[in-house]
Backbone as a chain_set.jsonl record, in Angstrom:
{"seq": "XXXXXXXXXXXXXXXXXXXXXXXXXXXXXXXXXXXXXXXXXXXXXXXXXXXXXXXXXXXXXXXXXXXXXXXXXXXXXXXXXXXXXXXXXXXXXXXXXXXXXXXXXXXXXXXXXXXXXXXXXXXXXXXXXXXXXXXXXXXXXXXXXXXXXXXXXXXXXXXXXXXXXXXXXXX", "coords": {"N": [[9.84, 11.915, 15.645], [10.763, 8.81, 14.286], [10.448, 8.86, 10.227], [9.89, 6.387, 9.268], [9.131, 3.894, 11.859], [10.958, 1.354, 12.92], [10.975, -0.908, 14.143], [8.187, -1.469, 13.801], [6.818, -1.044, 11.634], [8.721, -2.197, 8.997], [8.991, -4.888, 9.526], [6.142, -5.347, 8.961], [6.067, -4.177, 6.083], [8.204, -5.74, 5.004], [7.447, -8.704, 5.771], [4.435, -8.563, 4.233], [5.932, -8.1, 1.564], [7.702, -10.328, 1.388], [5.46, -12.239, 1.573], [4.02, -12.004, -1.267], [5.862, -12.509, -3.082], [6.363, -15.079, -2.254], [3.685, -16.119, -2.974], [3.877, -15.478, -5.962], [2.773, -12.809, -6.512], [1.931, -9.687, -7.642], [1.612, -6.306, -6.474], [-0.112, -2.826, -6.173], [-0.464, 0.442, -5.665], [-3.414, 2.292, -4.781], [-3.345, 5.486, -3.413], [-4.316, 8.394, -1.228], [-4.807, 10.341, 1.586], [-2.008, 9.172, 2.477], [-0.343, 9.884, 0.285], [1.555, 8.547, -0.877], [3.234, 7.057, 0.599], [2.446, 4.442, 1.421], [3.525, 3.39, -0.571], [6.205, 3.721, -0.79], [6.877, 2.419, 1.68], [6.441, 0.227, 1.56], [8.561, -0.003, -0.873], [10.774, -0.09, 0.747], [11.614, -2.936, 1.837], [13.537, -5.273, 1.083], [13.335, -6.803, -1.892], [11.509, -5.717, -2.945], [11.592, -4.982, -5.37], [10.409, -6.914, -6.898], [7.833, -7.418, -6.324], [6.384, -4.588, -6.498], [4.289, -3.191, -8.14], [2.46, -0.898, -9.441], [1.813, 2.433, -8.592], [-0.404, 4.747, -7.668], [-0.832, 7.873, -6.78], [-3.442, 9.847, -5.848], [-4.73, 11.985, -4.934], [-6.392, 14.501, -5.477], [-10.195, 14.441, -6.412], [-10.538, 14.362, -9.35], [-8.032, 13.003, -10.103], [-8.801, 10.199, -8.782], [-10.705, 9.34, -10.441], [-9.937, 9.694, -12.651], [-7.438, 7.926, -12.98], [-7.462, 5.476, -11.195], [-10.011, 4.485, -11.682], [-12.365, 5.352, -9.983], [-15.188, 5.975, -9.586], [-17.453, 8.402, -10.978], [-19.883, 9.041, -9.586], [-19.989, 7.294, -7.279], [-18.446, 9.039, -5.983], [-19.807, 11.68, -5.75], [-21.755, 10.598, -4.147], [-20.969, 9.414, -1.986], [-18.395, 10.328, -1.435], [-15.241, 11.868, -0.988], [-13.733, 10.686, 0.944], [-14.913, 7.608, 2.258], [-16.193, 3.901, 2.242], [-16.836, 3.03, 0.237], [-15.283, 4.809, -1.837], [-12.902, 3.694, -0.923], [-12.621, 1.046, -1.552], [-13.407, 0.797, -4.237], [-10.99, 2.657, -5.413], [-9.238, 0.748, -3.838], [-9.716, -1.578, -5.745], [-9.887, -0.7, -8.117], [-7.006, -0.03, -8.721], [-5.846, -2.381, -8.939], [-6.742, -3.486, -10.985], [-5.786, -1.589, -13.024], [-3.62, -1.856, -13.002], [-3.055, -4.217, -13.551], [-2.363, -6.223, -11.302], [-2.022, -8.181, -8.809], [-3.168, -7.34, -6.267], [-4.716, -4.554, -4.731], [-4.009, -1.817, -2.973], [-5.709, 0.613, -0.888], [-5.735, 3.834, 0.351], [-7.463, 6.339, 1.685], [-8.903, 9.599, 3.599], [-9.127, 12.21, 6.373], [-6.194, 13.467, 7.461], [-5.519, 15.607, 8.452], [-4.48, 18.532, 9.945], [-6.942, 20.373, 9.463], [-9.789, 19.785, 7.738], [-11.739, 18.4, 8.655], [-15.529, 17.417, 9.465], [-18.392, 17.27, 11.162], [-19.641, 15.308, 10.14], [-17.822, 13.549, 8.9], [-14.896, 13.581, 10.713], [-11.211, 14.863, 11.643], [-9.281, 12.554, 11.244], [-10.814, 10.133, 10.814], [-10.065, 7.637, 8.21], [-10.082, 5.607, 6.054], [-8.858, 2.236, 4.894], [-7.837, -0.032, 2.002], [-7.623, -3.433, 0.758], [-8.098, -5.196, -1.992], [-7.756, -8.589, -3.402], [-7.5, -10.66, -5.663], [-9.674, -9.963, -6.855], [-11.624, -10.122, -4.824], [-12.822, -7.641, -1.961], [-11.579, -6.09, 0.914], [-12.57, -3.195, 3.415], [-11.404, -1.318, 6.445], [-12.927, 1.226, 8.507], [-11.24, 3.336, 10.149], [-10.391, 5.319, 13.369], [-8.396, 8.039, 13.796], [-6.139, 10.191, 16.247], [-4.137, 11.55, 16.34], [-1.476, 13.729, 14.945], [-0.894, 14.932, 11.952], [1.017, 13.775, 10.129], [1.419, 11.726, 12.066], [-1.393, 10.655, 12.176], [-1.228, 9.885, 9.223], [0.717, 7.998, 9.156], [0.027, 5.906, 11.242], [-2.4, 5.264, 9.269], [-0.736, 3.754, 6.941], [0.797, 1.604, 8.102], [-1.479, 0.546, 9.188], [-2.795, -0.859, 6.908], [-1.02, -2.144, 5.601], [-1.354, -4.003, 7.466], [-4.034, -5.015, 6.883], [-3.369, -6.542, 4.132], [-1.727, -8.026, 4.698], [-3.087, -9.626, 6.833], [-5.392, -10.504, 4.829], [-3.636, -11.746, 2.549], [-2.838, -13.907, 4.362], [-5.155, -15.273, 5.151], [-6.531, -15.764, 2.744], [-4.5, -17.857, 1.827], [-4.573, -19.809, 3.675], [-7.451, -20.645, 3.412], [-7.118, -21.558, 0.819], [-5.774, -23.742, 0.893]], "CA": [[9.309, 10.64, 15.173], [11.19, 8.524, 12.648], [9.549, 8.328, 9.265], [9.36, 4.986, 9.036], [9.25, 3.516, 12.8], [11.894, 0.232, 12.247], [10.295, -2.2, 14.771], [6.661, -1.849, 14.244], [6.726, -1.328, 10.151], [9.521, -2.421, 8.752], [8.531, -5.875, 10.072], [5.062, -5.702, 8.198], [6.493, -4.245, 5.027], [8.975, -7.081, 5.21], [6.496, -10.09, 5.689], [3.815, -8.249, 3.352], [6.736, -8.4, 0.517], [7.19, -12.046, 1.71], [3.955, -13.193, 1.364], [3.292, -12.129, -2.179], [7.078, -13.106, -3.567], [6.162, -16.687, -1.879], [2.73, -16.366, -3.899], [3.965, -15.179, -7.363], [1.687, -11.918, -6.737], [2.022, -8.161, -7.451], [0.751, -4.997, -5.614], [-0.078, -1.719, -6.496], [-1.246, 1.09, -4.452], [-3.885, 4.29, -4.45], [-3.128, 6.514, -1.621], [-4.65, 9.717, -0.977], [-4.255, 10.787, 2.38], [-0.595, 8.951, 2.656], [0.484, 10.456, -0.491], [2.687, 7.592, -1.56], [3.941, 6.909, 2.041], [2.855, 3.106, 1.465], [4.244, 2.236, -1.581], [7.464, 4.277, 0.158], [7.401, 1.268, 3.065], [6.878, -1.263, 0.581], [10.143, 0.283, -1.482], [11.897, -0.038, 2.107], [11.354, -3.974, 2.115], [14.36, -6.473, 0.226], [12.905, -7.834, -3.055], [10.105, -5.277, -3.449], [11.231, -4.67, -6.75], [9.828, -8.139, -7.568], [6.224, -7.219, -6.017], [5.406, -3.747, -6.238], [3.764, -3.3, -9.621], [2.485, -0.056, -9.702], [1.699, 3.601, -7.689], [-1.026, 5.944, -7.801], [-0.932, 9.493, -5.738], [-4.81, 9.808, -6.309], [-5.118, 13.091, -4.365], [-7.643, 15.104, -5.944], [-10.959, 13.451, -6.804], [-10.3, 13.878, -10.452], [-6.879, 11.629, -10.35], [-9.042, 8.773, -8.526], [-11.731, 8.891, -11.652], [-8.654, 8.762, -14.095], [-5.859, 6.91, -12.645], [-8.182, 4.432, -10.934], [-11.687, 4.514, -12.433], [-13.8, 5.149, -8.975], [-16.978, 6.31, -10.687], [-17.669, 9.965, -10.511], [-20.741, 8.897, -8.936], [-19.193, 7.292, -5.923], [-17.178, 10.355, -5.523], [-20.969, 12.649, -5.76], [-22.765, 10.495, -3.521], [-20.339, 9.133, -0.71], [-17.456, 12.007, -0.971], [-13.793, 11.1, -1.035], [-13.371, 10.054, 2.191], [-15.825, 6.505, 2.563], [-15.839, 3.153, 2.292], [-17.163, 3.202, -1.161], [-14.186, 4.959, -2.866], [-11.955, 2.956, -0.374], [-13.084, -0.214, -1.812], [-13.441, 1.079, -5.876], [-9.835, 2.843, -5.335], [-8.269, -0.834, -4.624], [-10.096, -2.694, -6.871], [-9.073, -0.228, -9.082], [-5.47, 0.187, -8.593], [-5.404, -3.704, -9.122], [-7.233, -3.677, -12.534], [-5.444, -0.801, -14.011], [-2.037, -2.256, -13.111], [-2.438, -5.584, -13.7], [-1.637, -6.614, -10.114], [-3.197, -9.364, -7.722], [-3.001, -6.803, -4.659], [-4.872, -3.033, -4.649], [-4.138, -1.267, -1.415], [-6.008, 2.263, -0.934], [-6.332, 4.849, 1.473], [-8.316, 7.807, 2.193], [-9.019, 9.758, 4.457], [-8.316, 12.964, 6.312], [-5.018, 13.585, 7.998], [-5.654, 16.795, 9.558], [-5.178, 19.233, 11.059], [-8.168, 20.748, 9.244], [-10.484, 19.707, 7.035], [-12.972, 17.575, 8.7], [-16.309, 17.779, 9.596], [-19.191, 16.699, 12.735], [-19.916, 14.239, 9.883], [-16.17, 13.283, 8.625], [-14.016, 13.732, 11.335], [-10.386, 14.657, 11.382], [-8.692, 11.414, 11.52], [-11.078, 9.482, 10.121], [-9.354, 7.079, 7.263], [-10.552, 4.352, 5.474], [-7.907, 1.367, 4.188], [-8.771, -1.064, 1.116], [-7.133, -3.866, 0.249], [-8.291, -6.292, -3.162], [-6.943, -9.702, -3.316], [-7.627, -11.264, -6.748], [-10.785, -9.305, -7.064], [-12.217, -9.811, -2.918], [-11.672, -6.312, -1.232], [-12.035, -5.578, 2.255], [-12.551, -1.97, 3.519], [-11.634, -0.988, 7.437], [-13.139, 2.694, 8.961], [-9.927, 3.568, 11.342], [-10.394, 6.401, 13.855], [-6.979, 8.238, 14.603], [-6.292, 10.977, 16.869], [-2.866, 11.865, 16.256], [-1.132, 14.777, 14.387], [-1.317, 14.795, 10.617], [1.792, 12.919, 10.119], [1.324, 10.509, 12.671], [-2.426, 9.818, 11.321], [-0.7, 9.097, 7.901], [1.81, 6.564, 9.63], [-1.041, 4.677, 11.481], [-2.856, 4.857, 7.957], [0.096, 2.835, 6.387], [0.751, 0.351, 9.363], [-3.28, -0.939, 8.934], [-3.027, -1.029, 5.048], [-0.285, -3.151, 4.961], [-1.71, -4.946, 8.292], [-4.934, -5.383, 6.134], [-2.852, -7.306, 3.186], [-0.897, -9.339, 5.138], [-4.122, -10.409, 7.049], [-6.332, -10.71, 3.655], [-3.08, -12.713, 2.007], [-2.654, -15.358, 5.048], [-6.485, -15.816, 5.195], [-6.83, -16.213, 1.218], [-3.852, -18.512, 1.565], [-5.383, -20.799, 4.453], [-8.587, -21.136, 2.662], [-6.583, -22.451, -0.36], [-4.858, -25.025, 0.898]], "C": [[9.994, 10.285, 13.855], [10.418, 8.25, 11.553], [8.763, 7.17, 9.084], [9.805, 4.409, 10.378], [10.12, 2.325, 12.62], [11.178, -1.132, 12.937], [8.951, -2.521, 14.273], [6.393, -2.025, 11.79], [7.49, -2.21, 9.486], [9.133, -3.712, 8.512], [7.515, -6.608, 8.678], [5.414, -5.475, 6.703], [6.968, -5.418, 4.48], [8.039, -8.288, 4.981], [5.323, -9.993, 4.915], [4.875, -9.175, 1.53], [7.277, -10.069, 0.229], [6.255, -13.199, 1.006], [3.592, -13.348, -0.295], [4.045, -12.477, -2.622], [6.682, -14.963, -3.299], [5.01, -17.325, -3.022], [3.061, -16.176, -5.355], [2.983, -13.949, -7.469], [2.237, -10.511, -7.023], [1.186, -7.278, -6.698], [0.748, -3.679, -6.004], [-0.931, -1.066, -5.798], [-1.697, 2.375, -5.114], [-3.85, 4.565, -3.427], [-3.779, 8.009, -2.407], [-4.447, 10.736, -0.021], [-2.678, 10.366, 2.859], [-0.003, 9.394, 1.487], [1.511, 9.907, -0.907], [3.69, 6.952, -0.686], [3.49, 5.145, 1.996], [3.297, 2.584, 0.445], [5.984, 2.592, -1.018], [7.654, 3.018, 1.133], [7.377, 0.319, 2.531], [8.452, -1.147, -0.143], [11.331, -0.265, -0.265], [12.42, -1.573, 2.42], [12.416, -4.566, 0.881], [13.179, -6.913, -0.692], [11.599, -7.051, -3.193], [9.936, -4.905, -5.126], [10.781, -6.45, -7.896], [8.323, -8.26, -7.265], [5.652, -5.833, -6.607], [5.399, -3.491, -8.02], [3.601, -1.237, -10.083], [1.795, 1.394, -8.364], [1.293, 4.746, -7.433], [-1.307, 6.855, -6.607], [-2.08, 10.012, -6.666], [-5.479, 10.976, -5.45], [-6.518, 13.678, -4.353], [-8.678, 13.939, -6.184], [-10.376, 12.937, -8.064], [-9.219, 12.552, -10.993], [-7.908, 10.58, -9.847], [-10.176, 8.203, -9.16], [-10.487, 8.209, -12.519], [-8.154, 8.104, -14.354], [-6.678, 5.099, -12.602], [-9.482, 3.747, -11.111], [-12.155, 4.165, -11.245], [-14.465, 6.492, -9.73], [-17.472, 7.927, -9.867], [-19.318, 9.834, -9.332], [-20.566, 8.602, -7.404], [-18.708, 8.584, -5.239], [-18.688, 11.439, -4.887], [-21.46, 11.762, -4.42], [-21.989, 10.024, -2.156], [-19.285, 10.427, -0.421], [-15.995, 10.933, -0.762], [-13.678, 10.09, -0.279], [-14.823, 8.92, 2.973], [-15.609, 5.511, 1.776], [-15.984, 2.606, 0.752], [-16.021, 3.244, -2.087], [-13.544, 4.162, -2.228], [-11.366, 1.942, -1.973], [-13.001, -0.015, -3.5], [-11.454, 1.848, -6.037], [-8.98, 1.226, -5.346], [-8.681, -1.722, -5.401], [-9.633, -2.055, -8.364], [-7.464, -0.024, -9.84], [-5.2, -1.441, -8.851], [-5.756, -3.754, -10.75], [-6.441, -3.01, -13.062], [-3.948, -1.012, -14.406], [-1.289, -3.61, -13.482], [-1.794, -6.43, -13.155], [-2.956, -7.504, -9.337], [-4.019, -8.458, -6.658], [-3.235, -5.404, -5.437], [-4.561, -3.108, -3.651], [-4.774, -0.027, -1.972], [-5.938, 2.513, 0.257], [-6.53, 6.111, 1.434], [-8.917, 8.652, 3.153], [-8.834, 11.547, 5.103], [-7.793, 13.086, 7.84], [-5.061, 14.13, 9.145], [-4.343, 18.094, 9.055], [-6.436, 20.101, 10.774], [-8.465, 19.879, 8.472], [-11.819, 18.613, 7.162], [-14.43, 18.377, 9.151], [-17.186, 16.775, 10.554], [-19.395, 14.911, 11.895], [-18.688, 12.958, 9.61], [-14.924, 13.807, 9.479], [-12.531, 13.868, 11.095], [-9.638, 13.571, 11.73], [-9.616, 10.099, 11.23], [-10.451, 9.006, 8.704], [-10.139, 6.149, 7.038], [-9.202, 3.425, 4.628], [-8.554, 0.389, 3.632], [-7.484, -2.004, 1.21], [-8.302, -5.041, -0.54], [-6.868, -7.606, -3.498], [-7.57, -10.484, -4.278], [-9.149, -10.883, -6.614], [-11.711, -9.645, -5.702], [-11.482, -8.51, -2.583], [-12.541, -6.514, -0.067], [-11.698, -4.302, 2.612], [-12.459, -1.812, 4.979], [-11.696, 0.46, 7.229], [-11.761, 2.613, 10.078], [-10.396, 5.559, 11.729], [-9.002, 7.057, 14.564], [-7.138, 9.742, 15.507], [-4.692, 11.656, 16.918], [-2.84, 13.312, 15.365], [-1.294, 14.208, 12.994], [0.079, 13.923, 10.077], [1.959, 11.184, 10.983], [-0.054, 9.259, 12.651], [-1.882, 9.427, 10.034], [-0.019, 7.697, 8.158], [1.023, 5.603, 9.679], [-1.314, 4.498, 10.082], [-1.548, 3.593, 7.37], [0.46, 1.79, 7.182], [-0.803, -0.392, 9.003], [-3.216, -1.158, 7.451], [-2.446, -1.989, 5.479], [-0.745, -4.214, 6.414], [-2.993, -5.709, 7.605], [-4.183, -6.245, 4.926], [-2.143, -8.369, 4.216], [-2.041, -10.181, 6.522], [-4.652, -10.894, 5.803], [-5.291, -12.099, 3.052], [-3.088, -14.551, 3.007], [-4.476, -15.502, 5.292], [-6.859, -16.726, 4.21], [-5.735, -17.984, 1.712], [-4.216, -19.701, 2.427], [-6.594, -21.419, 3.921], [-8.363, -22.054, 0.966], [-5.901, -23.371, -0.499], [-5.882, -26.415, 1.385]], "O": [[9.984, 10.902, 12.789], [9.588, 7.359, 11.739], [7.571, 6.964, 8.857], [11.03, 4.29, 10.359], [9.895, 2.172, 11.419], [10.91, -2.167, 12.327], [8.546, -3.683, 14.286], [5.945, -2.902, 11.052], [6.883, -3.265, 9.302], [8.866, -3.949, 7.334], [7.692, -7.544, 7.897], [5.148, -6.411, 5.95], [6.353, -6.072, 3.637], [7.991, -8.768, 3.849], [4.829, -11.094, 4.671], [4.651, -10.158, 0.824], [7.239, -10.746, -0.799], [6.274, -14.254, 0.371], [3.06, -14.366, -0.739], [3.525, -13.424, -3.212], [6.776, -15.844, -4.154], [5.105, -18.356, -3.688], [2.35, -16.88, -6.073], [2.301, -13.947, -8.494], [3.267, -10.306, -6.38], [0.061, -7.623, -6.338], [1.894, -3.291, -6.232], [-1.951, -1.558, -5.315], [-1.03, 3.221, -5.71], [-4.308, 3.927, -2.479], [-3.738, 8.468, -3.548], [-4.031, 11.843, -0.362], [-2.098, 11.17, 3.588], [1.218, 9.296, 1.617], [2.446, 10.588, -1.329], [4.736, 6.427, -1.067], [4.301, 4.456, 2.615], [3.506, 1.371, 0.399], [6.818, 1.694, -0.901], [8.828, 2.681, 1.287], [8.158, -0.591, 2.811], [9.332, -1.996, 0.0], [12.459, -0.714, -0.467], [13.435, -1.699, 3.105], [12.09, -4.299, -0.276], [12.141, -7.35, -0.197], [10.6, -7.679, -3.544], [8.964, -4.675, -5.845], [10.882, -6.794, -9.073], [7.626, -9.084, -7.857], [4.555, -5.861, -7.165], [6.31, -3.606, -8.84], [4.361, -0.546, -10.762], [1.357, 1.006, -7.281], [1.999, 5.689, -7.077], [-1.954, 6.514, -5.616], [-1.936, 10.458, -7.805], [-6.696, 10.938, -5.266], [-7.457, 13.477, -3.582], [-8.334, 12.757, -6.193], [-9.891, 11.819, -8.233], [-9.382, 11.626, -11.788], [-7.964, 9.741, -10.747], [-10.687, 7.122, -8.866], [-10.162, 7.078, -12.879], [-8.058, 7.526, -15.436], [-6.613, 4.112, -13.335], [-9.835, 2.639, -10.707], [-12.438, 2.982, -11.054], [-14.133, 7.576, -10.209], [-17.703, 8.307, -8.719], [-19.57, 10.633, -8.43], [-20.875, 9.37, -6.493], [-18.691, 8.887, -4.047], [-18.649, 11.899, -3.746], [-21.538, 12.514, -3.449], [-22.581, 10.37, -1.134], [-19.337, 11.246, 0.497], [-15.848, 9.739, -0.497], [-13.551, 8.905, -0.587], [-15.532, 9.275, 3.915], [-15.004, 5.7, 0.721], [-15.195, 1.801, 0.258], [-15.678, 2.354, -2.865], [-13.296, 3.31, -3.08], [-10.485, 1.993, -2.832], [-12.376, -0.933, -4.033], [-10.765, 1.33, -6.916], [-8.379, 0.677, -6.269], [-7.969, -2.668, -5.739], [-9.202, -2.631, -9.363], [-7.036, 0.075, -10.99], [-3.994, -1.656, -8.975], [-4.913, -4.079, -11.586], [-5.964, -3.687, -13.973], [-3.283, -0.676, -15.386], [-0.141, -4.023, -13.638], [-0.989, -7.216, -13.653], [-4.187, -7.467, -9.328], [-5.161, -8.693, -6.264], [-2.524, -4.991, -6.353], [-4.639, -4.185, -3.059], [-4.577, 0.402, -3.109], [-6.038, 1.697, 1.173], [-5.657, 6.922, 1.122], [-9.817, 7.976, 3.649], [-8.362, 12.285, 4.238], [-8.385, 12.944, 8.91], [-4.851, 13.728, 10.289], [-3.644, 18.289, 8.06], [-7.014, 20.572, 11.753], [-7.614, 19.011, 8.279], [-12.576, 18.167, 6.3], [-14.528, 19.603, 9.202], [-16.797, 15.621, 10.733], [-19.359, 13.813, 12.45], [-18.704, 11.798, 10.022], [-14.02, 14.42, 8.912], [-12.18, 13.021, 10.273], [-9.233, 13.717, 12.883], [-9.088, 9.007, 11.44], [-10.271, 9.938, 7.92], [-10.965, 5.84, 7.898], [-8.605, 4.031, 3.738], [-9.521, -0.167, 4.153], [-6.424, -1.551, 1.642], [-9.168, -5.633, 0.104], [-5.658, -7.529, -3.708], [-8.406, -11.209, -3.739], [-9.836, -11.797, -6.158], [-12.826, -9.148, -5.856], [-10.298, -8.204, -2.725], [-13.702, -6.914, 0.018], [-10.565, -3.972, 2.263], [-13.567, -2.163, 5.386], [-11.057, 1.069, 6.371], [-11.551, 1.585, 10.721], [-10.597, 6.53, 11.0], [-8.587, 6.679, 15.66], [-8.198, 10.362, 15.431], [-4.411, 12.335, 17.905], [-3.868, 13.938, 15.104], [-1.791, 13.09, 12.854], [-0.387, 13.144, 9.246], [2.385, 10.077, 10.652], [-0.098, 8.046, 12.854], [-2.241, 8.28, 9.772], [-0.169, 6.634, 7.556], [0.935, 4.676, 8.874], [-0.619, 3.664, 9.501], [-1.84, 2.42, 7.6], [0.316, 0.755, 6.53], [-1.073, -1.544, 8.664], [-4.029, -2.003, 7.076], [-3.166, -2.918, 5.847], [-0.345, -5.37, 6.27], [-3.046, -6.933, 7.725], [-5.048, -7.113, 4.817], [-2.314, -9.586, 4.157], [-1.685, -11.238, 7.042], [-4.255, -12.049, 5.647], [-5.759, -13.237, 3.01], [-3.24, -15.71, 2.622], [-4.558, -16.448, 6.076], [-7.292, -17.871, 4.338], [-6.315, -19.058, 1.869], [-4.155, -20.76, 1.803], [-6.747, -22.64, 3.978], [-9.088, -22.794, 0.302], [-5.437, -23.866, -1.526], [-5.394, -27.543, 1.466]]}, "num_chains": 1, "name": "protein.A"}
């Protein structure tokens, strides 16, 4: 499997980087379970160095108190992986960078570490769009690389829905 699939990403990277260059917007991303694998497909996209703002690898809990200020509380009472931090991860990653556009994701990958309640391949993707976020649950079933991929394919499918919505409603 190629890293970055060319037909099916590439595409969305591409018309993501588009969309916010057309708008005058920036983007900055927390990842957790992709580990920097979508600001990586954004890098892959012509003229991203005119969007992508900034790029937190928010692994551990502690980085996604520090980096991104989701609230130790969040973290105690939902647990990494829910819609909660999703959602405080990109709203965060937008505030701290001084960008229009959070993306997050969290989640886990695999091949261990889930549970009856948190499944392996359960993910969650954020995106914040001038302070509106939307949070999808995504159920994958793939290998731990190929749940990361999907993960980055719906992020950036989640922004480049969220942007042409925002942008319909504003005209």
């Amino acid at each position: 499997m190629e890293l970055f699939q060319k037909d099916r990403q590439c595409d969305l990277e591409e018309h993501l980087v588009q969309l916010l260059k057309e708008r005058n917007m920036t983007v900055s991303t927390a990842e957790s379970c992709t580990g920097g694998l979508v600001s990586g497909a954004i890098v892959n996209a012509a003229g991203a160095s005119n969007v992508l703002n900034e790029s937190y690898v928010t692994y551990a809990n502690e980085a996604k108190e520090r980096l991104v200020g989701v609230r130790h509380e969040t973290l105690e009472q939902f647990g990494a992986v829910s819609i909660e931090t999703a959602e405080e991860m990109a709203l965060g990653a937008a505030r701290v960078s001084g960008s229009n556009v959070g993306l997050s994701t969290t989640g886990i990958a695999g091949p261990g570490g889930g549970t009856k309640e948190k499944p392996v391949g359960l993910v969650y993707v954020g995106c914040s769009v001038d302070g509106k976020v939307c949070v999808k649950e995504l159920h994958f079933t793939g290998n731990r690389m190929e749940n990361r991929l999907h993960t980055v394919e719906e992020v950036l499918k989640l922004a480049v829905q969220m942007l042409e919505q925002d942008f319909v409603k504003t005209m």
